[in-house]
Structure formats: structure tokens, C-alpha cells
VEXDREN-2710 file (C-alpha; in Angstrom, 1 decimal):
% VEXDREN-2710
k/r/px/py/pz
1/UNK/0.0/0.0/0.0
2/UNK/0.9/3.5/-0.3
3/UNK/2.8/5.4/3.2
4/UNK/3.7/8.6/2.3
5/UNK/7.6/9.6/3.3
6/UNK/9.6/12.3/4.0
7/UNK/12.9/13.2/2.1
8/UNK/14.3/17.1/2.6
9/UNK/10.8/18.2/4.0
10/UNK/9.7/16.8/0.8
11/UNK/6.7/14.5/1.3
12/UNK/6.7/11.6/-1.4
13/UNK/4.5/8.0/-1.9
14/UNK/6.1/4.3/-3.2
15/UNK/3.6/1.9/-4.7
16/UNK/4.3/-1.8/-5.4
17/UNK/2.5/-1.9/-8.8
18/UNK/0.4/-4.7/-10.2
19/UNK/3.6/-5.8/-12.2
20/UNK/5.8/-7.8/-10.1
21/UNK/9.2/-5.6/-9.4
22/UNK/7.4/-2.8/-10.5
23/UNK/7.0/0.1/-8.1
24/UNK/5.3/3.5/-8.6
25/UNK/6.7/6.8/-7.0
26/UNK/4.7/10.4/-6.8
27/UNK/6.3/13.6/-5.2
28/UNK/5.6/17.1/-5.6
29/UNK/7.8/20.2/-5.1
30/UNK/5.7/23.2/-5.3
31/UNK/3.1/22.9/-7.3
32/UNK/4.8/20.3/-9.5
33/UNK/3.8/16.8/-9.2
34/UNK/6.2/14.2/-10.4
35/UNK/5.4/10.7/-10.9
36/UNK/7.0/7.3/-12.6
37/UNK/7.9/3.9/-12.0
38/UNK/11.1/2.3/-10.9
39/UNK/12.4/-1.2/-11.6
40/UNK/13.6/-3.3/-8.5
41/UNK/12.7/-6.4/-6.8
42/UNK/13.6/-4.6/-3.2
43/UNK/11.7/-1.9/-1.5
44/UNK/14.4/-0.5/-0.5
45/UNK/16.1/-0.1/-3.3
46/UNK/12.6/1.6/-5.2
47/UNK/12.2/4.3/-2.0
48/UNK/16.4/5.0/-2.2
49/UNK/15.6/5.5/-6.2
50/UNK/12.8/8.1/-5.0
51/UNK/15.0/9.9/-3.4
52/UNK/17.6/10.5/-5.8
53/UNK/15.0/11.5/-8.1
54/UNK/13.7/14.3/-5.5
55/UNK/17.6/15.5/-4.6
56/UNK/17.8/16.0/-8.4
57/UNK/14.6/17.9/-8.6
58/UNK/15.7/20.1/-5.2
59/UNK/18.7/20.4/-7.2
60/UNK/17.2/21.6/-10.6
61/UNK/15.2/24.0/-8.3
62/UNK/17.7/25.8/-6.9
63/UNK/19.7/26.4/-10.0
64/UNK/16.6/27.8/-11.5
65/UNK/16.5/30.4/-8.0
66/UNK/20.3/31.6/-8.4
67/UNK/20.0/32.4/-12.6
END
């Protein structure tokens, strides 16, 4: 089921889909939602995925603010 997380202060969800190894991921900075799917047999390893994908986002944010 779906447990939203915290990452940064950013608040985020990770699914198991109906595809086995399949896991869905939503997170929204702002007033951008994001969403995909990840590939991975572990939990772990789909929520650490997540994350990565928010730090880039954080990231691509605040070299948006400083141009």
C-alpha cells in the first residue's frame, strides 16, 4: 500500500504496482507533481531510487532560483 515519506521536507509515496518488481513513486515540489515507475525487486532499493529522483529535482530548483 501506499505510506507517504519524507525526504528534505519533501513529502513523497512508493507503490508496489500490479507488475511484479514494479514500483510507482509520486512527489511534488511546489506545485509540480512528479510521478514514474522504478524497476527493482527490493523496497528499499525503489524508495532510495525516489529519493535520488527528488535531490535532483531540489537540485534543478535551486539552480533555477540563483540564474
Amino acid at each position: 500500500g501506499r505510506c507517504p515519506m519524507k525526504h528534505k521536507g519533501v513529502e513523497y509515496t512508493v507503490a508496489r504496482s500490479t507488475t511484479p518488481g514494479v514500483w510507482k513513486y509520486e512527489f511534488r515540489i511546489g506545485d509540480q507533481v512528479r510521478a514514474g515507475k522504478t524497476r527493482t525487486g527490493i523496497n528499499l532499493l525503489a524508495i532510495r531510487r525516489v529519493q535520488l529522483q527528488i535531490n535532483r529535482a531540489l537540485n534543478e530548483v535551486a539552480r533555477k532560483a540563483m540564474q
